[in-house]
BAMAR-438624 format. One line per 10 residues: for each residue x, y, z of N, C-alpha, C, O. Coordinates in steps of 0.1 Angstrom, whole numbers, plus 2048, in hexadecimal, padded with zeros to 3 digits. Atoms other than C-alpha are relative to their C-alpha. Example, Ala and Ser with C-alpha at 12.3 -4.5 7.8 and 13.67 -1.06 7.14 Angstrom:
REM residues 2
809,7F4,800,87B,7D3,84E,809,80C,800,813,80C,807 | 7F7,7F5,800,889,7F5,847,7F8,80B,808,7FD,816,809
REM end
This chain:
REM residues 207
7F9,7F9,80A,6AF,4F2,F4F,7F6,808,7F7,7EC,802,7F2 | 809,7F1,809,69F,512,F3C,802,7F8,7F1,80C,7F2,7EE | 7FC,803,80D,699,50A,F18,80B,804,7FA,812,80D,7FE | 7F4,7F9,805,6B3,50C,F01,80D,802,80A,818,806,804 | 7F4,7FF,7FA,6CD,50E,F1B,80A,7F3,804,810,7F1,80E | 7F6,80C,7FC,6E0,4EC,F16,80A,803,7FB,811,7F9,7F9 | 7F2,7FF,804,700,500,F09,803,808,80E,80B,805,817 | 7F6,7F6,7F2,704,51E,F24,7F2,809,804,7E9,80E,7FC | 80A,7FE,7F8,6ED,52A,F3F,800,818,7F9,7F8,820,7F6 | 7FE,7F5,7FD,6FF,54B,F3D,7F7,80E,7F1,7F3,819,7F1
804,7F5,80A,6F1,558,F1B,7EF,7FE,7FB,7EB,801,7F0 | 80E,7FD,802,6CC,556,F1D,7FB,80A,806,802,811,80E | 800,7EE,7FD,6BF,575,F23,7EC,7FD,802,7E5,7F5,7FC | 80E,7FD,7F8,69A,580,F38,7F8,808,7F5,7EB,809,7F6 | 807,7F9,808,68F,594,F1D,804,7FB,7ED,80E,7F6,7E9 | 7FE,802,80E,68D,591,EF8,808,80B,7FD,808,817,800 | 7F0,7F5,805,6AE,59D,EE6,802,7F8,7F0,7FF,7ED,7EC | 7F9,806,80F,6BE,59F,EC1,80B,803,800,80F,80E,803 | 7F4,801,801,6DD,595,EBC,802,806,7F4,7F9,807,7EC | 800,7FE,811,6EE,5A2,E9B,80D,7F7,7FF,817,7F8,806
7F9,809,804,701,589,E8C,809,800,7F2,803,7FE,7E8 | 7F6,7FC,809,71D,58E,E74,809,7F4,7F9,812,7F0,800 | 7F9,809,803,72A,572,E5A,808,80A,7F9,806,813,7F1 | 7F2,7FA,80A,751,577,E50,803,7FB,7FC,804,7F0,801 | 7F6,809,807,764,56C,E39,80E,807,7FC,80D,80E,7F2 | 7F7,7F9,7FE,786,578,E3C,809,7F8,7F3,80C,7FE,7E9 | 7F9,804,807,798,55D,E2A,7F8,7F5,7F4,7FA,7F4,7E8 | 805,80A,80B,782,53F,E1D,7F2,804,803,7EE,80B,80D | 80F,7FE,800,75C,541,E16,7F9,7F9,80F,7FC,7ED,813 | 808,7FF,7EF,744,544,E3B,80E,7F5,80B,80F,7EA,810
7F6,808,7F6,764,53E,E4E,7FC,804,811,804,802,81A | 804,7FC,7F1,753,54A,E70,7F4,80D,803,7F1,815,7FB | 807,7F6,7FE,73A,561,E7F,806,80A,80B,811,807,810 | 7FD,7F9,7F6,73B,57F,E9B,7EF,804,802,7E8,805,7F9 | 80A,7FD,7F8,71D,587,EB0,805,809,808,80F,80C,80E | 7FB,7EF,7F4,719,5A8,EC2,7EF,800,804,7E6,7FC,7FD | 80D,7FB,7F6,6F9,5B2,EDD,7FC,80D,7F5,803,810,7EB | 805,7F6,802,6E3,5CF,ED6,80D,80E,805,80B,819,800 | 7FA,7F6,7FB,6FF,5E5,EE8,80C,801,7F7,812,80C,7F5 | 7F3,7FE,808,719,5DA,ECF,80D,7F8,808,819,7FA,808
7F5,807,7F5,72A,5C0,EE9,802,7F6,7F7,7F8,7F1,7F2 | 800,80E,804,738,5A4,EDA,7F9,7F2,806,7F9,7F1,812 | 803,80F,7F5,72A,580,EE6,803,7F7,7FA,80D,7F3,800 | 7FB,804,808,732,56A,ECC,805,800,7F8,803,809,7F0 | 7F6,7FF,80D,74E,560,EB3,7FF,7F0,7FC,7F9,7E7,802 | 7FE,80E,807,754,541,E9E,80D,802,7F6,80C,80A,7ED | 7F4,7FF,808,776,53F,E8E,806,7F5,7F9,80A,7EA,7FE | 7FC,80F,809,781,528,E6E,803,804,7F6,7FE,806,7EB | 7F9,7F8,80A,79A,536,E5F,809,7F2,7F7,811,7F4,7ED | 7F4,808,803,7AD,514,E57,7F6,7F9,7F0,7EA,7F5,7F1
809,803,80F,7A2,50A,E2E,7FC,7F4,7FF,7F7,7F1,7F4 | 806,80A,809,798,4E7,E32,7F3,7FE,815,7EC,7F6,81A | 80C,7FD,7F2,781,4F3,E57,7F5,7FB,7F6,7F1,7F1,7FA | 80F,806,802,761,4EC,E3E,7FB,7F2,800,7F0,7ED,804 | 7FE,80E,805,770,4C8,E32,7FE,7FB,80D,7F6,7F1,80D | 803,808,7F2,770,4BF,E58,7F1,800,804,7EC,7F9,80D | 813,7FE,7F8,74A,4CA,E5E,803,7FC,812,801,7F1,818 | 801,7FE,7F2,753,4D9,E81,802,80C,801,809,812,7FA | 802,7F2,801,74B,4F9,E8C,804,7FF,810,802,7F5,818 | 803,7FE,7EE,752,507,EB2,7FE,811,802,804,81A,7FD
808,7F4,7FC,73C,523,EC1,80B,803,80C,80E,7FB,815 | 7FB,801,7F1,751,536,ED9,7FA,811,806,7F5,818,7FD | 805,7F5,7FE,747,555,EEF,80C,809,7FE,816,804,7F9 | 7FA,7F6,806,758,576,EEA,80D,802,805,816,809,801 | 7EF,801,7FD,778,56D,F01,805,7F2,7FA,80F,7F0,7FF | 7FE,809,807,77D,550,EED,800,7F1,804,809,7EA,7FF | 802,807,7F8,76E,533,F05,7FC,7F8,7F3,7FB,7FF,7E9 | 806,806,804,762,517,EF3,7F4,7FC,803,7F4,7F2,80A | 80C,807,7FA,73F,510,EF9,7F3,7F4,7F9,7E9,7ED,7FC | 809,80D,80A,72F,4FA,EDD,80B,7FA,7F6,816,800,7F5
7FF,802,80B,73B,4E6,EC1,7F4,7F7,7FA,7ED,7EF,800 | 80C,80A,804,725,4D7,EA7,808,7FD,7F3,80F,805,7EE | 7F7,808,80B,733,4BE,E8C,7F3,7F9,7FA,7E9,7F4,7FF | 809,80A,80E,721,4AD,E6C,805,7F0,806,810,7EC,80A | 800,810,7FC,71C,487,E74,7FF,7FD,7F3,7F8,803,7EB | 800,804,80B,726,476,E5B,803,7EF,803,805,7EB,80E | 811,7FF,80C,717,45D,E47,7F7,807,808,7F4,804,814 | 80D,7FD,802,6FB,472,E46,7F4,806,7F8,7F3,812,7F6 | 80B,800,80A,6DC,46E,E2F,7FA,812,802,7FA,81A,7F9 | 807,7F3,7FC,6CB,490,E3F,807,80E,804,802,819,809
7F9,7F5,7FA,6E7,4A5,E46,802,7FF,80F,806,80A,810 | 807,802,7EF,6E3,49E,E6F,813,807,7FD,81B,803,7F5 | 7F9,7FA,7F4,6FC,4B5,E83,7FE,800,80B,7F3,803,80F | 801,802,7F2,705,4AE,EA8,803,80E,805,806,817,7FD | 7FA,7F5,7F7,70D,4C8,EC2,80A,7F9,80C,80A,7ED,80E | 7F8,7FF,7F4,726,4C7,EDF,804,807,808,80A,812,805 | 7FB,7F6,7F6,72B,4D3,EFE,811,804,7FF,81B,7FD,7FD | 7F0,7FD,802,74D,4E8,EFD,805,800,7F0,7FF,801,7E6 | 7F6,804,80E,768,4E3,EE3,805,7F0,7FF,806,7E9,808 | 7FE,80B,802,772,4C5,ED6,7F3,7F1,801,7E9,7F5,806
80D,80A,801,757,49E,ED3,80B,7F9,808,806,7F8,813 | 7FA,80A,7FE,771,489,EDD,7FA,7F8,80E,7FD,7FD,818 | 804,806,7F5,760,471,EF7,7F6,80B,806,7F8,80F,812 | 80A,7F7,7FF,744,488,EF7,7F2,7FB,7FD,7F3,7F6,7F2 | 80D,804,804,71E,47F,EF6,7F8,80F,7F4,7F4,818,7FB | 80F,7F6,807,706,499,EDB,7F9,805,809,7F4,7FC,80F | 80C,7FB,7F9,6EF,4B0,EEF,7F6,800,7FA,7EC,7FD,7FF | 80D,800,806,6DC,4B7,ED1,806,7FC,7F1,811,7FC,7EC | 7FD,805,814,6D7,4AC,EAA,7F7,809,7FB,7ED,80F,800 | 806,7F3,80D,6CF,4C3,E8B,7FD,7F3,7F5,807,7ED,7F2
7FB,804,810,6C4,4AF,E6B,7F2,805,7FC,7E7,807,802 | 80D,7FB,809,6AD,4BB,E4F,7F4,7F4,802,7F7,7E9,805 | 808,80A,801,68C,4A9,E4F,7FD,7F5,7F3,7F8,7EA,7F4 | 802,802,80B,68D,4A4,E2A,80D,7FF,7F6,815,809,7F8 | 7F8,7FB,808,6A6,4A0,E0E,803,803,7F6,80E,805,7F1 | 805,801,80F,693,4A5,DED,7F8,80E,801,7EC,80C,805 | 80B,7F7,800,683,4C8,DEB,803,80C,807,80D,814,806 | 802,7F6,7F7,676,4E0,E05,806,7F6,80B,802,7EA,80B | 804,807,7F4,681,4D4,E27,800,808,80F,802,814,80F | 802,7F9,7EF,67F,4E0,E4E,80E,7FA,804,814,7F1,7FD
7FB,804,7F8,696,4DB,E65,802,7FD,811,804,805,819 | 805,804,7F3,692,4C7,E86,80D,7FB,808,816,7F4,805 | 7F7,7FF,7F5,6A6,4C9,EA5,7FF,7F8,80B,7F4,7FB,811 | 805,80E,7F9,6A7,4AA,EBF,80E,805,806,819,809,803 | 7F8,7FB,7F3,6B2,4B1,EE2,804,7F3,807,7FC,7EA,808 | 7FC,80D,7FA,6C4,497,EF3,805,802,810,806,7F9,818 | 7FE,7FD,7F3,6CD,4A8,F13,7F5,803,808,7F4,806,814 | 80A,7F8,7F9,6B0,4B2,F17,7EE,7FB,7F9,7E6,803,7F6 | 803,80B,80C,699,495,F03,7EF,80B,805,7EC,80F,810 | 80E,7F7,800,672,4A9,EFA,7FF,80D,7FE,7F4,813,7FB
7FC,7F3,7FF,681,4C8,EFA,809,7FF,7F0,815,801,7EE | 7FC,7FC,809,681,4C8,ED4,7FD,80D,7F3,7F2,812,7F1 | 808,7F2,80B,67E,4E5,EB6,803,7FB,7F3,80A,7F2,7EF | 7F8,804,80D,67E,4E7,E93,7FF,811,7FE,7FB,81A,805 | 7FA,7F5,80C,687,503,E7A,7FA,804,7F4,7FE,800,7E9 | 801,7FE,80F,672,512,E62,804,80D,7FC,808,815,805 | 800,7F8,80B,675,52B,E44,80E,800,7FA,811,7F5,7F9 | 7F6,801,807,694,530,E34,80E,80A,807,80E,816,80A | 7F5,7FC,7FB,6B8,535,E41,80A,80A,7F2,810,815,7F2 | 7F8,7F7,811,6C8,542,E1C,7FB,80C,800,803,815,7FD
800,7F2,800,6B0,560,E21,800,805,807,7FC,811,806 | 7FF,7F9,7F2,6B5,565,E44,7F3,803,808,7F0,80C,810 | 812,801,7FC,68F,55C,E4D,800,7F7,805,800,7EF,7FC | 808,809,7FA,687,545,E61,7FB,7FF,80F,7F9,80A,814 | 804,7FF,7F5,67C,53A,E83,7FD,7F5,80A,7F2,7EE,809 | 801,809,7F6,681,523,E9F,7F9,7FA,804,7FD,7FE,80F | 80C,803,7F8,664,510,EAF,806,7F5,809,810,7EE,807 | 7FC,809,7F5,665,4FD,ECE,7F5,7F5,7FF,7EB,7F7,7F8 | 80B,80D,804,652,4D9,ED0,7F0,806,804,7E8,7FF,7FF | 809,7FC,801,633,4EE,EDB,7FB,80E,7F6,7F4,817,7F7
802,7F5,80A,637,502,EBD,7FF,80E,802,7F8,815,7FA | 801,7F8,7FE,63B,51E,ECC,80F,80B,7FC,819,807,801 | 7F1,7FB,804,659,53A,EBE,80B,803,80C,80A,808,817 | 7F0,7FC,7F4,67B,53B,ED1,809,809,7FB,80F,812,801 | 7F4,7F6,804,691,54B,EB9,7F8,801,7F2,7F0,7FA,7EC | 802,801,80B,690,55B,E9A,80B,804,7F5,812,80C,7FA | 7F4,7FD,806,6AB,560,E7B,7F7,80B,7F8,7EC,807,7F2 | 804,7F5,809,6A3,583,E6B,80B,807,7F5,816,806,7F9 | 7F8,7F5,804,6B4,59B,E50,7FF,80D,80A,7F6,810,812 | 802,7F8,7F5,6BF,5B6,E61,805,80D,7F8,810,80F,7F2
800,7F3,800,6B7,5DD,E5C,806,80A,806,808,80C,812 | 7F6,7F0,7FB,6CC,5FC,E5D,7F6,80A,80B,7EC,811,807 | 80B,7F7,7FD,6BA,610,E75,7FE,80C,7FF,7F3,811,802 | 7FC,7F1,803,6C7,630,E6E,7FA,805,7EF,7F4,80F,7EC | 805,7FB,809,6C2,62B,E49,7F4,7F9,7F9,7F0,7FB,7ED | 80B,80A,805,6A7,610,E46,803,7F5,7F5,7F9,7EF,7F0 | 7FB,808,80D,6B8,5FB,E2C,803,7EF,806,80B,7EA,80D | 7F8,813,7FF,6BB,5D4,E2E,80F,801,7FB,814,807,7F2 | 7F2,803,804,6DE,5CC,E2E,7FD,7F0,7FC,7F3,7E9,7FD | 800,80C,805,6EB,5AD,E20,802,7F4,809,808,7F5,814
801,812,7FB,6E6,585,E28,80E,7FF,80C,80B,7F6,814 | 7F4,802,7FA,70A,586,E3D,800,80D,808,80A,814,80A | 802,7F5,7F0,6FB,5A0,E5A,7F1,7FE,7FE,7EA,803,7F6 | 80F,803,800,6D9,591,E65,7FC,801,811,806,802,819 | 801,802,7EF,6CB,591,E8B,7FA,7F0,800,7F7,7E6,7F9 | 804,810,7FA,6C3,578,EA1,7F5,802,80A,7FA,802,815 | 809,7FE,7F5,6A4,57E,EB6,7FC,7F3,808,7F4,7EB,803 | 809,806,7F5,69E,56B,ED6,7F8,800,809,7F8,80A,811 | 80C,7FB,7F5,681,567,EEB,807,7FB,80C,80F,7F2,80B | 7FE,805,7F4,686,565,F10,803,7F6,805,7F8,7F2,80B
7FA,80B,7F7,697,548,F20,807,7F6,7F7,80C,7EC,7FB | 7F9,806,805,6A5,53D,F02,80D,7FF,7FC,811,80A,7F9 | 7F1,7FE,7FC,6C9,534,F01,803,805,7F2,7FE,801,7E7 | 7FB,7FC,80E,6DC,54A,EE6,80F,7F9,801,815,7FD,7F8 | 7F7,809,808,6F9,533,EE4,7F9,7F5,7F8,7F9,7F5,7EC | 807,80B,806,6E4,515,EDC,7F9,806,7F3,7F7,7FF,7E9 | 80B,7FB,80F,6CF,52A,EC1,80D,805,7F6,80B,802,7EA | 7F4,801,80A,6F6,535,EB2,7FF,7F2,7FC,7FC,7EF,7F1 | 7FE,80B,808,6F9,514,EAF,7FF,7F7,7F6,807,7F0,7EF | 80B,802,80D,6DD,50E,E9A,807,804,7F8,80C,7FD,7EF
7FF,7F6,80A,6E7,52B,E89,80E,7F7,7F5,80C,7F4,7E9 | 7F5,808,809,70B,518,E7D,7F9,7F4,7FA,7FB,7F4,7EE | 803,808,806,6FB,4FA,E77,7F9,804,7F1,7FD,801,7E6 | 809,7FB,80C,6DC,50B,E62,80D,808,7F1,80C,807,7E5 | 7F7,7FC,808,6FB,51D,E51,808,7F6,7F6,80B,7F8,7EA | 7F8,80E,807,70D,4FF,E46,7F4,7F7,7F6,7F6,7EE,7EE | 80D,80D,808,6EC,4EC,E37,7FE,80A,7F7,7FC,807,7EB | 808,7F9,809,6E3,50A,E28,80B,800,7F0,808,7FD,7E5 | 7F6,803,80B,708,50B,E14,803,7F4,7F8,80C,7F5,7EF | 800,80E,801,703,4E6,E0D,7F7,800,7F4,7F9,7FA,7EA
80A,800,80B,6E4,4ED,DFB,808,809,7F1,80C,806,7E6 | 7FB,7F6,80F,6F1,509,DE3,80E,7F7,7F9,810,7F8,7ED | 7F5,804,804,713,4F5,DDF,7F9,7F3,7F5,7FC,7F1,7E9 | 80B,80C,80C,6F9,4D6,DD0,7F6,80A,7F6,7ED,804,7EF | 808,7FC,80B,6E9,4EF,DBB,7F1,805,7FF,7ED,80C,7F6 | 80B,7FF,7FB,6C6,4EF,DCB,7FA,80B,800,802,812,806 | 806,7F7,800,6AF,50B,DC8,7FB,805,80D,7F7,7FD,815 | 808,7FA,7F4,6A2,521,DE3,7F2,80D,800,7F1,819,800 | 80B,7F9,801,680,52C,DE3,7FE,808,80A,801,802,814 | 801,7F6,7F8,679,54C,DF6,7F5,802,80A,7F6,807,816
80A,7FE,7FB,657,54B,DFC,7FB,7F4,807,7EF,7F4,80A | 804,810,7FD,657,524,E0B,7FD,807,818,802,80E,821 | 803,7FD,7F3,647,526,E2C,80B,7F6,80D,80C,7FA,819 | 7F6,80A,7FE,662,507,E37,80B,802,7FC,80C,80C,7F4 | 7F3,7FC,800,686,506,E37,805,7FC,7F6,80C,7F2,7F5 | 7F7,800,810,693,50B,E11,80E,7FF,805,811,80B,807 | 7ED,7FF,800,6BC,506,E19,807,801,7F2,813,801,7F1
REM end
């Protein structure tokens, strides 16, 4: 198995690609995202439109015909925040592939990612998801993905926090790095909802 490919073979891609990634909120606050290719194709949606979708802490990644291909749900009790993943839709009688929890819960902290399908084959998460910075590493520290703001190219302008890319490196799965992305989105709302400060310039993952 190719790194990163314990959700779907189909969307890892041979060359380095940025996704642009689009959070909406149609009815309740980050009720879903849309993902579109460099061509303007869709590949991902996430849809949560129903008002107590946050109270449940479950998200489902689906591709652009509306397949299910991940869910990741908040474990609860949990001291660190820890998010699971799942193959498909629905846990029920389901094992975790992989877990999300912050390393820390006082401060600055990272976030570290523990592979279960695929046990050694883990990453963490630094710089800051709130300002759309950060950057994936794999257990040999080396970058896989990265969360950027994302530029007009026509008129050069940063647009705002809710249209960022996604850059992955070669052989890494872009479902699995969405997934992140929901998770890292939900921790990051978590923080601001508790009041928490976000330093800009932290080389680790401010949420």
């Amino acid at each position: 198995m190719k790194a990163g490919a314990v959700v779907e073979e189909g969307f890892i891609y041979e060359e380095e690609i940025q996704l642009t990634v689009f959070k909406t909120s149609l009815f309740f606050t980050g009720d879903g995202f849309t993902v579109y290719d460099p061509k303007g194709t869709l590949v991902f949606r996430v849809d949560s439109y129903e008002p107590d979708a946050r109270d449940k802490g479950e998200l489902i990644l689906m591709d652009a015909s509306g397949r299910c291909l991940l869910t990741v749900r908040r474990k609860r009790p949990s001291l660190h925040q820890r998010w699971e993943g799942f193959l498909g839709e629905g846990i029920d009688g389901k094992k975790p592939i992989f877990s999300v929890k912050r390393s820390s819960i006082i401060g600055r902290s990272g976030v570290t990612v523990e592979m279960y399908s695929n046990p050694g084959e883990d990453y963490q998460i630094e710089g800051s998801f709130s300002h759309r910075c950060c950057t994936i590493f794999n257990a040999a520290k080396e970058s896989v993905a990265e969360i950027r703001r994302k530029v007009d190219a026509s008129t050069h302008v940063m647009l705002g926090k809710d249209v960022f890319t996604l850059c992955l490196k070669p052989g890494f799965g872009g479902a699995f790095a969405m997934g992140l992305v929901l998770v890292l989105d939900q921790i990051s709302d978590d923080y601001e909802d508790d009041g928490l400060q976000v330093d800009p310039a932290a080389n680790d993952l401010s949420l």
